[in-house]
N, C-alpha and C positions, 0 to 999 in steps of 0.2 A: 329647308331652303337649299338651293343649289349654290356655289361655291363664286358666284357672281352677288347673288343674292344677300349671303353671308356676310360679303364685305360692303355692302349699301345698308344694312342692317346695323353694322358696327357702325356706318358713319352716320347712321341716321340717331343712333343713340346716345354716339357723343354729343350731337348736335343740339339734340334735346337736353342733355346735363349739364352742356357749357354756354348755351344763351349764343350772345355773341360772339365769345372769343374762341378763336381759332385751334381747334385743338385736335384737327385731324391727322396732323403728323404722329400721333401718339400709335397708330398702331397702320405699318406700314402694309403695303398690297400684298409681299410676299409673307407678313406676319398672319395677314385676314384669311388667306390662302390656307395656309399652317392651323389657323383654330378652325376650321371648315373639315380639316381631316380629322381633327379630333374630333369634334362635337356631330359630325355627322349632318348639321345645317341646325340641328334642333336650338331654337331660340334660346328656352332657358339654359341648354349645355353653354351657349354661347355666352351668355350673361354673365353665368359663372365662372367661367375660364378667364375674361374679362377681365373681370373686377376684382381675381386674388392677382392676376399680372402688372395690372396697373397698382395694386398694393406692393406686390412685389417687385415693379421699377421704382415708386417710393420709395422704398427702404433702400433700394441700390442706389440710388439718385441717378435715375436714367433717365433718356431725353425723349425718348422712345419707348416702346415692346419691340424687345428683339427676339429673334426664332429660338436663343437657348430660354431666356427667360416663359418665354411659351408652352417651350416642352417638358421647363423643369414645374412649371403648373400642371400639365397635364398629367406628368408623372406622379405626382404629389396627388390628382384625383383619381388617379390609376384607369384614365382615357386611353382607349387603344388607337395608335394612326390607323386608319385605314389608304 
């Protein structure tokens, strides 16, 4: 997926896990932006990068993915930015 693509993808899958309620603030344009360089577009890189950041704003109790908490996943999967 191209880096447009990547972040309609993120929102189409929160979309899908959360029903109705609103929950696309959880990973902002410039965060979508940011897992696009790591993952390269590829869905499942995506998925998983995802789903430890959103673990990993749980335990911070954050309101959001923010860009450290992003990179400190990637780094934890030893994802290189391109």
């Amino acid at each position: 997926l191209d880096e447009a693509h990547t972040a309609e993808y993120i929102k189409h899958r929160l979309k899908v896990s959360a029903g109705d309620k609103n929950v696309f603030h959880l990973f902002p344009e410039e965060v979508c932006g940011l897992i696009y360089k790591y993952t390269k577009g590829f869905p499942r890189e995506i998925n998983h990068i995802c789903d430890l950041a959103l673990l990993d704003g749980f335990i911070k109790q954050e309101k959001s993915i923010t860009a450290s908490i992003t990179e400190s996943v990637a780094r934890d999967l030893e994802m290189a930015y391109t």
